[in-house]
DRENMIRO-882432 format. One record per residue (C-alpha): residue number from 0; residue in one letter; y, x, z. Coordinates in nm, 3 decimals, always signed. Example, Ala and Ser with C-alpha at 12.3 -4.5 7.8 and 13.67 -1.06 7.14 Angstrom:
BEGIN
<setor gumi="0" marza="A" yy="-0.450" xx="+1.230" zz="+0.780"/>
<setor gumi="1" marza="S" yy="-0.106" xx="+1.367" zz="+0.714"/>
//
This chain:
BEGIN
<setor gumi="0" marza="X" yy="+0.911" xx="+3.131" zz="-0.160"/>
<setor gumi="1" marza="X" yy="+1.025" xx="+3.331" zz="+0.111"/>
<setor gumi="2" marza="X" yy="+1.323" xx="+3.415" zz="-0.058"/>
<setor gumi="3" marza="X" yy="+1.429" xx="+3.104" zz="-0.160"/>
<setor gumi="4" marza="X" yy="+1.383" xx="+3.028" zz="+0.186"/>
<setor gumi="5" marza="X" yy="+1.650" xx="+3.279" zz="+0.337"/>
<setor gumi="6" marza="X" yy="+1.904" xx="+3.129" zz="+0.041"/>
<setor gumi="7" marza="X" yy="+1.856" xx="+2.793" zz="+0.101"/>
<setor gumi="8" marza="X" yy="+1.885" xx="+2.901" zz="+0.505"/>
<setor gumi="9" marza="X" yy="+2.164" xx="+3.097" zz="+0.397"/>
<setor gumi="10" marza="X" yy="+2.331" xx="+2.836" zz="+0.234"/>
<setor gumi="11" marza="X" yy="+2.301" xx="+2.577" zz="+0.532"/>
<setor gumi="12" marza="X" yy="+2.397" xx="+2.848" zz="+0.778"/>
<setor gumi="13" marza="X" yy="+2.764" xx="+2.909" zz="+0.551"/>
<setor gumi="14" marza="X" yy="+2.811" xx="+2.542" zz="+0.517"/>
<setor gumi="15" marza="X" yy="+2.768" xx="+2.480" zz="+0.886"/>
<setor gumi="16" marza="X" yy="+2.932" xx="+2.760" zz="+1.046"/>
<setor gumi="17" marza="X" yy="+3.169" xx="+2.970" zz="+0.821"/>
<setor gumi="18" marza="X" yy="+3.256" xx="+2.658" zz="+0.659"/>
<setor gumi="19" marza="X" yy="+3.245" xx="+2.792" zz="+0.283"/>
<setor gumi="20" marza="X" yy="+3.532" xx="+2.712" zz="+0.055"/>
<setor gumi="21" marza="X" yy="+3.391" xx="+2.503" zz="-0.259"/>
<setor gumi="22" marza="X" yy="+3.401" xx="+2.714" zz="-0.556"/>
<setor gumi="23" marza="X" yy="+3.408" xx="+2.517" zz="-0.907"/>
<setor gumi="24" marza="X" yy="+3.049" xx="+2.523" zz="-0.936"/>
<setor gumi="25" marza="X" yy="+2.776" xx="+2.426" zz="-0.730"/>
<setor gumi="26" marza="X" yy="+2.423" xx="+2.642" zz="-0.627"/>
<setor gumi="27" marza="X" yy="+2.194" xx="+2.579" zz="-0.859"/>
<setor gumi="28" marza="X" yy="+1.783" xx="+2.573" zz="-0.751"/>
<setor gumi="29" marza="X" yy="+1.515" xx="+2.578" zz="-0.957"/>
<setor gumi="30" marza="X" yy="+1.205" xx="+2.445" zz="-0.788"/>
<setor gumi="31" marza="X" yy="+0.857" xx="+2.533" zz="-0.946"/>
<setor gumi="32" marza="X" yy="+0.628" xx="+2.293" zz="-0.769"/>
<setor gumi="33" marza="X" yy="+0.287" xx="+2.111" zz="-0.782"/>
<setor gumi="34" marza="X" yy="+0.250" xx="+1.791" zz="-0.642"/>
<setor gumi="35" marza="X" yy="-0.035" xx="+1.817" zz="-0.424"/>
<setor gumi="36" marza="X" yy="+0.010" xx="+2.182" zz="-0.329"/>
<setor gumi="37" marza="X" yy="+0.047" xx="+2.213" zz="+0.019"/>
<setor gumi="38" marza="X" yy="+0.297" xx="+2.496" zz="+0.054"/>
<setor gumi="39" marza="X" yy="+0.456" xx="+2.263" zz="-0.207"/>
<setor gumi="40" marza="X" yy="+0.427" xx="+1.999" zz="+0.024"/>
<setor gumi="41" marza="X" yy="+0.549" xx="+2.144" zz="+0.294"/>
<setor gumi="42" marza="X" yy="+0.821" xx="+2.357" zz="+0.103"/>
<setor gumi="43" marza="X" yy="+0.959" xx="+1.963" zz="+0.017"/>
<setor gumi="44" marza="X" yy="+0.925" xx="+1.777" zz="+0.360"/>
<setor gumi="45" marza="X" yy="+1.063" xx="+2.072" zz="+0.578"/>
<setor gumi="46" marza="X" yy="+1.317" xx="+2.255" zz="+0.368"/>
<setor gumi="47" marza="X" yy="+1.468" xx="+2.091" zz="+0.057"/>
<setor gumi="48" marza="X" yy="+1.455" xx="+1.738" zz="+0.163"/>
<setor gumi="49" marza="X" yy="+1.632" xx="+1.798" zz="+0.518"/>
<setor gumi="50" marza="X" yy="+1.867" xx="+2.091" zz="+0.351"/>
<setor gumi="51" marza="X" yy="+1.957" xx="+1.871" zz="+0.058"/>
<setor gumi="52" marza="X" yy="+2.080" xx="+1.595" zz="+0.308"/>
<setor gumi="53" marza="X" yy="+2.319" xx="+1.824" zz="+0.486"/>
<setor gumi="54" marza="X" yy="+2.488" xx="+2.043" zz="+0.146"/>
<setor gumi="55" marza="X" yy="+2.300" xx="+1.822" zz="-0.122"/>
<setor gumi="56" marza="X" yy="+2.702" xx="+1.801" zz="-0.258"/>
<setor gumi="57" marza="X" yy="+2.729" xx="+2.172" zz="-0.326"/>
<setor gumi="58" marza="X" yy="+2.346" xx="+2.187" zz="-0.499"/>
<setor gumi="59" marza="X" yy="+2.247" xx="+2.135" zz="-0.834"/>
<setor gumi="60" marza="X" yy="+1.869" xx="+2.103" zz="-0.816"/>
<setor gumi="61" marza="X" yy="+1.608" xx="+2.063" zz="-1.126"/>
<setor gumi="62" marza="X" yy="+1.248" xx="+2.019" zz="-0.980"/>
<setor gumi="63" marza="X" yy="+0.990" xx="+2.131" zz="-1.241"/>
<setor gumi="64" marza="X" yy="+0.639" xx="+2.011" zz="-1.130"/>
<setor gumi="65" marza="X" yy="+0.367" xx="+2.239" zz="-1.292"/>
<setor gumi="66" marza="X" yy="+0.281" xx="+2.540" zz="-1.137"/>
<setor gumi="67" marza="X" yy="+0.006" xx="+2.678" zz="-1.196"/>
<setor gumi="68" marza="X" yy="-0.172" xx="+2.454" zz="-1.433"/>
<setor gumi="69" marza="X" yy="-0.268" xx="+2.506" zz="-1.789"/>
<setor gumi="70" marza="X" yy="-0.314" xx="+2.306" zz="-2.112"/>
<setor gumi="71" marza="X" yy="-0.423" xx="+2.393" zz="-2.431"/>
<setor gumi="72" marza="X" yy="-0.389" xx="+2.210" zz="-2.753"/>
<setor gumi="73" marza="X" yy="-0.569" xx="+2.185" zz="-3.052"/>
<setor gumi="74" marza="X" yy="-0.422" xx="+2.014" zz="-3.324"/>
<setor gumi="75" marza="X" yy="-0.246" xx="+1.689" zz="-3.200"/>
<setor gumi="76" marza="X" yy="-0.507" xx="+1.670" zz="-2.826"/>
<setor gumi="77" marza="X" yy="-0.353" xx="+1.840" zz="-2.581"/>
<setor gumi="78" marza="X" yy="-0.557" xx="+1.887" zz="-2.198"/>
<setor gumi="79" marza="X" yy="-0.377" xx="+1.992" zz="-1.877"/>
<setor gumi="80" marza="X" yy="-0.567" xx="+2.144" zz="-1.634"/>
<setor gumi="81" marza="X" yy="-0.386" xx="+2.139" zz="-1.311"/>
<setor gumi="82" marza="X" yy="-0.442" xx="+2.376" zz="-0.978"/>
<setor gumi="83" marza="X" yy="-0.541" xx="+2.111" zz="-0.730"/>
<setor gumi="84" marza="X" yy="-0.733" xx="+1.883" zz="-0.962"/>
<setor gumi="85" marza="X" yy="-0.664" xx="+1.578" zz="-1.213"/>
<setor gumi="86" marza="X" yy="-0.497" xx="+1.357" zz="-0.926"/>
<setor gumi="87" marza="X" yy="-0.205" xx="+1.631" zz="-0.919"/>
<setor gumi="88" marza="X" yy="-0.183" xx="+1.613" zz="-1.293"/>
<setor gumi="89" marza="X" yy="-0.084" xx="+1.258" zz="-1.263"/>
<setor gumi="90" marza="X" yy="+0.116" xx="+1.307" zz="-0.980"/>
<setor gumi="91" marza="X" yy="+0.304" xx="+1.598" zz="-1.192"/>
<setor gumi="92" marza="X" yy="+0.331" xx="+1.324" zz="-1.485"/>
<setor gumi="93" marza="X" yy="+0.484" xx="+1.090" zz="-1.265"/>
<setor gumi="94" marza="X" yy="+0.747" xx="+1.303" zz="-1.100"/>
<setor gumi="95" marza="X" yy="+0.823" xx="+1.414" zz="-1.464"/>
<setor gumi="96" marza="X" yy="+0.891" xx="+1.028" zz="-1.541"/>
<setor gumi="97" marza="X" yy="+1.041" xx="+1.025" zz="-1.252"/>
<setor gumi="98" marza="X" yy="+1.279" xx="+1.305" zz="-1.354"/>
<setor gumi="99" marza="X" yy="+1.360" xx="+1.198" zz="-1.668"/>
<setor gumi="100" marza="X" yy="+1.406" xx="+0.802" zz="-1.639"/>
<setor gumi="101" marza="X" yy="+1.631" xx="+0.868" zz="-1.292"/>
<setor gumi="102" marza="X" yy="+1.848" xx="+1.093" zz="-1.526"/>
<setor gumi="103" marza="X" yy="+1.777" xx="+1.395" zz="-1.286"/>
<setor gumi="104" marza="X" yy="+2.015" xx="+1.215" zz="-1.021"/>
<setor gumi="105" marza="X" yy="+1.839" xx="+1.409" zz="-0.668"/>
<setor gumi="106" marza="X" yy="+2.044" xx="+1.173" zz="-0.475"/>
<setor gumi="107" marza="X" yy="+1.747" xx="+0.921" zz="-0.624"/>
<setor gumi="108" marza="X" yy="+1.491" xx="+1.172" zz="-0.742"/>
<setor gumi="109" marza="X" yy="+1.495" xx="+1.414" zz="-0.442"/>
<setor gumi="110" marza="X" yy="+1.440" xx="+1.085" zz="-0.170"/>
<setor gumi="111" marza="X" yy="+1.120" xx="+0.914" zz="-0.396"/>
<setor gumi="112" marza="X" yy="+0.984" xx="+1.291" zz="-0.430"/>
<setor gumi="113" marza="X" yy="+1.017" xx="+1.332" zz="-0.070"/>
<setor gumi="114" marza="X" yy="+0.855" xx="+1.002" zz="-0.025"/>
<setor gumi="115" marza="X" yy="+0.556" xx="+1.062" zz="-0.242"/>
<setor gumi="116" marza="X" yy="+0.523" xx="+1.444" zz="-0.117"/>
<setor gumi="117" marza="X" yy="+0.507" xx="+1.268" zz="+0.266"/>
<setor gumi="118" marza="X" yy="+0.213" xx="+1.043" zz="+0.158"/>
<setor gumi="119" marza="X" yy="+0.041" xx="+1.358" zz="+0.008"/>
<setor gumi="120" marza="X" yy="+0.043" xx="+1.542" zz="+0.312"/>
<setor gumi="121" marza="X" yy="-0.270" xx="+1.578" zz="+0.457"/>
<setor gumi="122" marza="X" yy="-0.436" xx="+1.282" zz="+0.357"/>
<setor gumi="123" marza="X" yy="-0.701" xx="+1.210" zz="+0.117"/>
<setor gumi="124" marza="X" yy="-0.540" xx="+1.070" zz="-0.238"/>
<setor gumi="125" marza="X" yy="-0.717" xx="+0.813" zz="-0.408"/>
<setor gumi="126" marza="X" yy="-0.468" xx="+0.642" zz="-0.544"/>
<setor gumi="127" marza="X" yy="-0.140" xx="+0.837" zz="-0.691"/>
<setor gumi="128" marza="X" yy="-0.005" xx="+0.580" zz="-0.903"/>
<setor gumi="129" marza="X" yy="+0.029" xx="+0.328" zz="-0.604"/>
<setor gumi="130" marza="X" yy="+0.177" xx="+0.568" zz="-0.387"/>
<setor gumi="131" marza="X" yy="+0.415" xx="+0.619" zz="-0.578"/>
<setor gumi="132" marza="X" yy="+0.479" xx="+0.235" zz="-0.686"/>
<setor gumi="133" marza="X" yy="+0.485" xx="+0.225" zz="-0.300"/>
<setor gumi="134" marza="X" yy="+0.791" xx="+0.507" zz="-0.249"/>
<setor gumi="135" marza="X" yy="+0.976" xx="+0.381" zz="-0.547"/>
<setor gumi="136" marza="X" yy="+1.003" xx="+0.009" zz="-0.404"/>
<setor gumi="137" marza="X" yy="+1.116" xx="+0.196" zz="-0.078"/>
<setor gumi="138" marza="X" yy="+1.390" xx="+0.366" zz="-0.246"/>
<setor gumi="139" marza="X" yy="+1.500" xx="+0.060" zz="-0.459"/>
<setor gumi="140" marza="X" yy="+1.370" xx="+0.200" zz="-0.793"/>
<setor gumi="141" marza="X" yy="+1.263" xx="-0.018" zz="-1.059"/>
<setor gumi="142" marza="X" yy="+0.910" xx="+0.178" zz="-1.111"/>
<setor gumi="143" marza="X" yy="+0.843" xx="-0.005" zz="-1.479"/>
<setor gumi="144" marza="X" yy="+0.940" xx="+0.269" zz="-1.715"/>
<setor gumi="145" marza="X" yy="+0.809" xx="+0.544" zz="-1.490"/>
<setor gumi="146" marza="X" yy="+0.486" xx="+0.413" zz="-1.516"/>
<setor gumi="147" marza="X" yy="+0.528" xx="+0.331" zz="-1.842"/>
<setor gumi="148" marza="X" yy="+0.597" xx="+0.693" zz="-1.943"/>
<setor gumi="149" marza="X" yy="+0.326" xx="+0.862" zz="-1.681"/>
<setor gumi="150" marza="X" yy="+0.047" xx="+0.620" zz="-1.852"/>
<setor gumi="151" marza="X" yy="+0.165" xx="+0.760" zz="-2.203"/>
<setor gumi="152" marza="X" yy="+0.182" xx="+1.080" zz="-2.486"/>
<setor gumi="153" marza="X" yy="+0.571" xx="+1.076" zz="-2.342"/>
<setor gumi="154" marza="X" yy="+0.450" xx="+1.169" zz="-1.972"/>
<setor gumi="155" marza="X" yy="+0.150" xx="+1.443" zz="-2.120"/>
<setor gumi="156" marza="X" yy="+0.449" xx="+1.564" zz="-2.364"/>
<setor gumi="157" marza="X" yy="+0.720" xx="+1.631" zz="-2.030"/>
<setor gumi="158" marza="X" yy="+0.439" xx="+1.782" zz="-1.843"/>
<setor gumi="159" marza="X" yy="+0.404" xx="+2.007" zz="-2.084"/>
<setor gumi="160" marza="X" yy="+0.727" xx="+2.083" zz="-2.143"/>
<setor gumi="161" marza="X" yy="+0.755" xx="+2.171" zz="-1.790"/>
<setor gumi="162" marza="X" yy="+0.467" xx="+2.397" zz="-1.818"/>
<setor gumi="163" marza="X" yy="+0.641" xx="+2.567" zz="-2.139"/>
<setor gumi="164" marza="X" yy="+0.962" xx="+2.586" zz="-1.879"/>
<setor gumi="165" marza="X" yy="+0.675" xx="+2.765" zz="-1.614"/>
<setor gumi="166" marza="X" yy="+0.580" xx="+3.036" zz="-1.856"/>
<setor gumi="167" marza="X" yy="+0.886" xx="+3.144" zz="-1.979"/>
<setor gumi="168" marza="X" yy="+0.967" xx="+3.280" zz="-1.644"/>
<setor gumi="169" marza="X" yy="+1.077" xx="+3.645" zz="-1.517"/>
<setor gumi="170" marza="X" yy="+0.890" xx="+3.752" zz="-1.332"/>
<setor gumi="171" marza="X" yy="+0.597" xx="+3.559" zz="-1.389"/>
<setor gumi="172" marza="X" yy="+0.494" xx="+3.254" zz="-1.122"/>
<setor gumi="173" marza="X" yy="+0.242" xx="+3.365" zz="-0.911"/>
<setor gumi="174" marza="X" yy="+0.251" xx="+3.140" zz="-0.607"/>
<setor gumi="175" marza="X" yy="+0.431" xx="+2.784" zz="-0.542"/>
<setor gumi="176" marza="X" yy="+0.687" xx="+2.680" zz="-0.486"/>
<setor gumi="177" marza="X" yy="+0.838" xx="+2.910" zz="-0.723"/>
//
């Protein structure tokens, strides 16, 4: 994290004061995140939110919400076991929807993310789904197919895929974000 930290910094100090030239292809992030994580959390509300806002034009960002959860699968069931309980599991399913049915615009994605991460923070989270019905009426997002797909086999199977994204990593995760 703390490296990703001095790039992103790195990037908003060039932007702002050396005034970078725009080469032909933008930064690209990875973000390895889970959805109630508070470093997560934070990592969201303080740094890629506000950074995307200034320099979101010269970023290309994939969020990949996972971390350090597991699943195993035998035969055709398939259980996901996720760091901070089953409420981030659905809240990883949802951003995965989320991902997916907003065709991995962050100009849409990053702002609901943002909004859902916001609610998360310190607060008790009873009800995921309705938060995030609640942060995609905010940001003008029909919120049918994403719940749709976070209720179904098609949200477990991007979850998964995801976590299959989360293990092939060099080096290894061992903290989030990632």
């Amino acid at each position: 994290m703390k490296y990703l930290l001095v790039f992103v910094s790195f990037l908003y100090y060039c932007h702002n004061l050396v005034k970078c030239q725009k080469s032909t292809e933008n930064v690209k992030i990875d973000v390895y995140y889970e959805t109630l994580c508070p470093d997560s959390i934070q990592f969201i509300r303080q740094k890629l939110f506000p950074v995307f806002g200034k320099i979101g034009e010269i970023m290309d960002i994939n969020l990949i919400p996972y971390g350090k959860a597991e699943h195993t699968q035998y035969r055709e069931d398939v259980e996901i076991y996720c760091h901070h309980g089953s409420k981030e599991c659905e809240g990883n399913t949802i951003q995965s929807c989320a991902i997916k049915y907003l065709d991995n615009n962050m100009t849409i994605v990053l702002p609901f993310v943002n909004c859902m991460e916001n609610r998360f923070y310190g607060r008790y989270r009873p009800h995921i789904s309705t938060i995030a019905n609640e942060c995609a009426i905010n940001h003008g997002i029909n919120y049918t197919q994403i719940q749709s797909c976070s209720s179904s086999l098609e949200g477990k199977r991007l979850h998964i895929k995801n976590g299959e994204k989360t293990q092939r990593l060099s080096p290894k995760l061992t903290f989030v974000p990632w």
